[in-house]
Rosetta silent file (secondary structure, phi, psi, omega in degrees, C-alpha in Angstrom):
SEQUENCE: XXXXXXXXXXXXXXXXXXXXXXXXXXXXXXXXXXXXXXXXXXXXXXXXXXXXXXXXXXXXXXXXXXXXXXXXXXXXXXXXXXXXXXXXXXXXXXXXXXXXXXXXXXXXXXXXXXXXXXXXXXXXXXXXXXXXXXXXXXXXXXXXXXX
SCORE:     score description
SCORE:     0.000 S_00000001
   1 L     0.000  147.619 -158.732    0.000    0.000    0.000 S_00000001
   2 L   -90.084  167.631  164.736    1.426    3.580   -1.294 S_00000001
   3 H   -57.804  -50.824  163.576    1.468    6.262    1.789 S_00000001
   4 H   -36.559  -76.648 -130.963   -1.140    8.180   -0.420 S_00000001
   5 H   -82.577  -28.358  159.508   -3.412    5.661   -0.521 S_00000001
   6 H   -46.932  -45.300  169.480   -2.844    5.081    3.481 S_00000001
   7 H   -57.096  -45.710  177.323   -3.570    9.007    4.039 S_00000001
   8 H   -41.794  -81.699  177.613   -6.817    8.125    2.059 S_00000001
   9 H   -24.785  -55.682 -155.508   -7.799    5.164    4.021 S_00000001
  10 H   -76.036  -48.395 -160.990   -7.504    6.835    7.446 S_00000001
  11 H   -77.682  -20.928  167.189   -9.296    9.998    6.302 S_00000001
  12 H   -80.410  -20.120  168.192  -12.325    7.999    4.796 S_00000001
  13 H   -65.587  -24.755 -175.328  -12.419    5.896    8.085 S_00000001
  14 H   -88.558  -29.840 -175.669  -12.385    9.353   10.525 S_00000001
  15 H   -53.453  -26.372 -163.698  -14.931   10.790    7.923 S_00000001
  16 L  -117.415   31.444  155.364  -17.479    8.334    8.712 S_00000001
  17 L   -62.766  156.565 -179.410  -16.544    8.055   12.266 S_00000001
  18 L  -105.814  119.522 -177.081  -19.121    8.864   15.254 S_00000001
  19 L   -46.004  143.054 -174.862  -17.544   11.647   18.010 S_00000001
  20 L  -123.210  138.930  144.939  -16.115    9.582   21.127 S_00000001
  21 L   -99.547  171.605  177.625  -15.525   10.771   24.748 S_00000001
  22 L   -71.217  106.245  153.855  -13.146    9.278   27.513 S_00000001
  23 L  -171.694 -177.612 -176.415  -14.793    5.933   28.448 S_00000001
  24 L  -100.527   46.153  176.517  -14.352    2.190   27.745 S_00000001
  25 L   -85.847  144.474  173.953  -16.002    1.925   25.524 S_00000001
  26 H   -46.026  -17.192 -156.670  -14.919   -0.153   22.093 S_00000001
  27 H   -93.671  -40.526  169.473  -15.841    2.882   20.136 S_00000001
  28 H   -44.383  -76.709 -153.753  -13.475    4.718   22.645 S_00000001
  29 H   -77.082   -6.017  174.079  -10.581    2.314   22.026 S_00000001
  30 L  -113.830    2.675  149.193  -10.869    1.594   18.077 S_00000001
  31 L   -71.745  -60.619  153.411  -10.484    5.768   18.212 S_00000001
  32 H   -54.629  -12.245 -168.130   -7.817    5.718   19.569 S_00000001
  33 H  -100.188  -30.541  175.686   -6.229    2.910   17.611 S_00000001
  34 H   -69.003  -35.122 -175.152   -7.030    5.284   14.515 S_00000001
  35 H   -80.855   -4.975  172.155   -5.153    8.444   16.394 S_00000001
  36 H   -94.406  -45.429  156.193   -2.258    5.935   16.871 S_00000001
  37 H   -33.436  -73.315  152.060   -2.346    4.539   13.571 S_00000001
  38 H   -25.757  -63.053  163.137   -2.405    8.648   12.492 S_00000001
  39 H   -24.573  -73.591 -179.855    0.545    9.140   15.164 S_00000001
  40 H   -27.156  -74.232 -164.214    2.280    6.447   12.963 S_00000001
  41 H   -42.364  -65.487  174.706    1.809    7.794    9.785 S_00000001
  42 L  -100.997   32.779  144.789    3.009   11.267    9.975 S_00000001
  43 L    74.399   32.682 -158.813    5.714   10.160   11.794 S_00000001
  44 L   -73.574  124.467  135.914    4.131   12.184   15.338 S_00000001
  45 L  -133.860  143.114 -131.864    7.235   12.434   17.976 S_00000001
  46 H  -102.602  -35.653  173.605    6.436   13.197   21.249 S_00000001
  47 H   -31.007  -65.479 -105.257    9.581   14.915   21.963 S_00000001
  48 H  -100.227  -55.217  167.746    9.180   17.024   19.405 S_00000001
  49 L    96.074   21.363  158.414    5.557   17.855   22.253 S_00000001
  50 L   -42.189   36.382 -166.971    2.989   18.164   19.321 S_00000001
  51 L   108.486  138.662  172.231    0.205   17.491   21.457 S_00000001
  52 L   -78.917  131.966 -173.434   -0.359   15.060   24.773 S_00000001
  53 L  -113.237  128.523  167.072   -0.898   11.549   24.525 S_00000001
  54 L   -77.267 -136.792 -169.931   -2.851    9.448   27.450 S_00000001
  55 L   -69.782  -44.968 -162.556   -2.145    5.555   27.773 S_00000001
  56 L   -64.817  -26.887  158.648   -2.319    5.314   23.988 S_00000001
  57 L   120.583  -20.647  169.068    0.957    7.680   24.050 S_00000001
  58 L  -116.642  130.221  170.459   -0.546   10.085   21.192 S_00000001
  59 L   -11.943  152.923 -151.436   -2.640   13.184   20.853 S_00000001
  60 L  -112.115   84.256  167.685   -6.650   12.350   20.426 S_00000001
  61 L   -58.504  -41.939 -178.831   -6.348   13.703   16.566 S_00000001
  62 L  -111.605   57.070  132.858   -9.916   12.768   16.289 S_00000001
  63 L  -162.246   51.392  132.423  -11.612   14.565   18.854 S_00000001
  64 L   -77.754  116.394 -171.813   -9.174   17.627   19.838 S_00000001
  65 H   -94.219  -28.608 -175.030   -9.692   20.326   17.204 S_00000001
  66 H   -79.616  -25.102  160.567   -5.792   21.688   19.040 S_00000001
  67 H   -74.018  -44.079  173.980   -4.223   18.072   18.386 S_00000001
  68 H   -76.901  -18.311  159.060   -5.765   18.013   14.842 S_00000001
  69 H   -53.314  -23.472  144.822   -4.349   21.050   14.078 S_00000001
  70 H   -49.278  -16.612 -175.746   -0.869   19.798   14.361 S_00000001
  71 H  -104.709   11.243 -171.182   -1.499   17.907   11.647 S_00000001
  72 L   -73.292  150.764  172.900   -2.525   20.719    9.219 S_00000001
  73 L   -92.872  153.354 -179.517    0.818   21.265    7.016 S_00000001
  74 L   -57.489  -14.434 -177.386    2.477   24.639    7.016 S_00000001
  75 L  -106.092   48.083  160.967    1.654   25.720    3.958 S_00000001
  76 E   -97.058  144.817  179.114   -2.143   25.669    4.416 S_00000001
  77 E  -102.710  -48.557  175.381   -3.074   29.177    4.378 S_00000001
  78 E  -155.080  152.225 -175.826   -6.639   29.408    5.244 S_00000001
  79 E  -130.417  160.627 -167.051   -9.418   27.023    6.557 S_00000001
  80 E  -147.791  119.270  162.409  -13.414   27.287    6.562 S_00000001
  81 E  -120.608  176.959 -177.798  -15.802   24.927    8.490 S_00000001
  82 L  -149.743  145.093  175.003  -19.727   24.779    8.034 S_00000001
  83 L  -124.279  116.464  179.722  -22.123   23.267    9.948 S_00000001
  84 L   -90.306 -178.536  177.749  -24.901   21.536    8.141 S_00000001
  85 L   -55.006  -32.504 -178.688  -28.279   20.900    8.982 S_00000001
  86 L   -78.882  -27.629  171.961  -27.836   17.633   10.057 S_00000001
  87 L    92.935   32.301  139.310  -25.388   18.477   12.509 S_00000001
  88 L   -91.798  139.467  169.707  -21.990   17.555   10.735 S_00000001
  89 E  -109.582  176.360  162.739  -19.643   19.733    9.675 S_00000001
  90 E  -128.698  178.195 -169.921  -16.870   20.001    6.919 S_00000001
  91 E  -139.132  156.960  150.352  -13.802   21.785    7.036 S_00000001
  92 E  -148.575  144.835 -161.287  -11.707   22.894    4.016 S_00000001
  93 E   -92.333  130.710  175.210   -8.283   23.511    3.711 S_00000001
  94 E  -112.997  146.619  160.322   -6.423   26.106    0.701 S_00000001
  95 E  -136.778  122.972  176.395   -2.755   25.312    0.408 S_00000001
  96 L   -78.649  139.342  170.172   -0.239   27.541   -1.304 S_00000001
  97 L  -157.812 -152.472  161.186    2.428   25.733   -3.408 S_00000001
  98 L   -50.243  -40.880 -174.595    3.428   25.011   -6.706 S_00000001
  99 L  -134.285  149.717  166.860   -0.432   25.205   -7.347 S_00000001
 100 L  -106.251  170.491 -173.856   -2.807   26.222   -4.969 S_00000001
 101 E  -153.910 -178.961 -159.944   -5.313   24.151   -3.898 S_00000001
 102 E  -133.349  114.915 -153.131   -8.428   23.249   -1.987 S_00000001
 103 E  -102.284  145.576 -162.380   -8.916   20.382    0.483 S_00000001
 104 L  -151.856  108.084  159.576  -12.139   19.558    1.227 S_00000001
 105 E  -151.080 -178.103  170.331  -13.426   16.850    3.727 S_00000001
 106 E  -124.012 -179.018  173.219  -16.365   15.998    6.356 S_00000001
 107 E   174.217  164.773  176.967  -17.285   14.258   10.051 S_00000001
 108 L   -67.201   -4.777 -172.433  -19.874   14.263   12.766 S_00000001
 109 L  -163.709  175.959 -175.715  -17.749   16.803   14.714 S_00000001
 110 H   -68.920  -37.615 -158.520  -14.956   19.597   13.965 S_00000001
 111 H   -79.741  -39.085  176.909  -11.859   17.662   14.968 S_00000001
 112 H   -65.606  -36.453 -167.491  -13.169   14.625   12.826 S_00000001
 113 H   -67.647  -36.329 -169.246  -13.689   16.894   10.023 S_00000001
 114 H   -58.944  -44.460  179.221  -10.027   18.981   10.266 S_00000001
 115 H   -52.833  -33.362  165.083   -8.675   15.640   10.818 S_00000001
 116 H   -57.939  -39.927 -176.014   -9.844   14.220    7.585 S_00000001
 117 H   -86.644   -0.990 -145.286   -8.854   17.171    6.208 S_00000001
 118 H  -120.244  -84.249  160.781   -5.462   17.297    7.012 S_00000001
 119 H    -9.116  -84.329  161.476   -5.120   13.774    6.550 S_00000001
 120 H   -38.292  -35.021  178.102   -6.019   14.338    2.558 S_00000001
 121 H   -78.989  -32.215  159.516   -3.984   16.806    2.705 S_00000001
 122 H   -72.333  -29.604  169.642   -0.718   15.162    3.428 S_00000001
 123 H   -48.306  -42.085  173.347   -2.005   12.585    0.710 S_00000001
 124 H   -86.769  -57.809 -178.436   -1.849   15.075   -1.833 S_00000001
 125 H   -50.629  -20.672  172.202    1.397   16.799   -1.087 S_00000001
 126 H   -82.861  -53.784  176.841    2.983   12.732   -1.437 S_00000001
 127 H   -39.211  -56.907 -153.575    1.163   12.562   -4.920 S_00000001
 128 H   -58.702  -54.531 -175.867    2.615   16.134   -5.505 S_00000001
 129 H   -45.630  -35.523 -166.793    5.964   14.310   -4.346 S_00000001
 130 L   -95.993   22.579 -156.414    5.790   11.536   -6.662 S_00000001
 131 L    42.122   65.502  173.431    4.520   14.063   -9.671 S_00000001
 132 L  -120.041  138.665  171.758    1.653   12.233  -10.441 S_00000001
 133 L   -81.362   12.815  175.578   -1.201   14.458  -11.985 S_00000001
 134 L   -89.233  167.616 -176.215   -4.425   12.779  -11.053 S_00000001
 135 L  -141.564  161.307 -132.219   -5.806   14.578   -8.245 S_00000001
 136 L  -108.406  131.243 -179.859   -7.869   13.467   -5.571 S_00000001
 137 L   -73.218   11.679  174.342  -12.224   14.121   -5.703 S_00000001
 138 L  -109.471   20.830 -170.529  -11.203   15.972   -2.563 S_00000001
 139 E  -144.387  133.564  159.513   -8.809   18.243   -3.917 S_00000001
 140 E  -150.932  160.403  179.861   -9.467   21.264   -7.088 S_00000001
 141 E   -67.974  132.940  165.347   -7.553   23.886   -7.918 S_00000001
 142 L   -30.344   96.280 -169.052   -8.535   26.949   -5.813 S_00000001
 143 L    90.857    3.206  175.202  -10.922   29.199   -8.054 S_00000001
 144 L   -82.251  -50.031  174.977  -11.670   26.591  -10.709 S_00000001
 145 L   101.624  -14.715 -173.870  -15.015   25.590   -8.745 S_00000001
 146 L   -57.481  165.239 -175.915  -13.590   22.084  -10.512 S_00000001
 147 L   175.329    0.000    0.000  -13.427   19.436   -7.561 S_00000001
């Protein structure tokens, strides 16, 4: 499995995630196994103090909106959430580069959405790495309205 396609998984598994609190619940503990999994990925060290981790040892990426925000990359510029009717929100991310561009994702709560989005977002900057020009239905150029 490419890294890309890893960022992908994880961000369609937090989109269609349910918001969790601190209990024992399984739903608790296969959250956490996603923010550790996440941890993994982008390579999260806790020296480094990017957020507090509890037993699992890493920051609760999906339901901190100040832990998912470590994972936004520096060149995001500006972010927008909405709250639908339904009571989800989305969040979307523009990032300045070579091109700019517009990240788009959703969840039952803020931190799941940022997280998602963020997520996607390192997915596309590894595509960017490898050149490859298809782009992601979660990604359009900024100002196209294409998506």
């Amino acid at each position: 499995m490419t890294q890309e396609k890893d960022y992908i998984d994880l961000a369609d598994r937090v989109e269609a995630a349910m918001p969790w609190t601190v209990d024992n619940s399984p739903h608790f503990h296969r959250m956490r196994a996603t923010d550790v999994e996440i941890a993994r990925l982008v390579k999260w060290d806790s020296a480094v103090g990017h957020g507090r981790g509890d037993r699992y040892g890493v920051p609760a990426y999906t339901a901190s909106v100040d832990a998912a925000m470590t994972l936004v990359p520096e060149e995001c510029c500006d972010w927008l959430f909405r709250r639908f009717e339904d009571g989800t929100f989305a969040c979307d991310l523009e990032i300045v580069g070579e091109r700019v561009q517009s990240i788009d994702a959703s969840g039952a709560s803020i931190p799941l959405a940022l997280t998602a989005a963020a997520l996607r977002c390192h997915a596309s900057r590894v595509g960017d790495r490898r050149g490859e020009d298809g782009v992601s239905p979660h990604t359009k150029q900024a100002g196209t309205g294409a998506g």
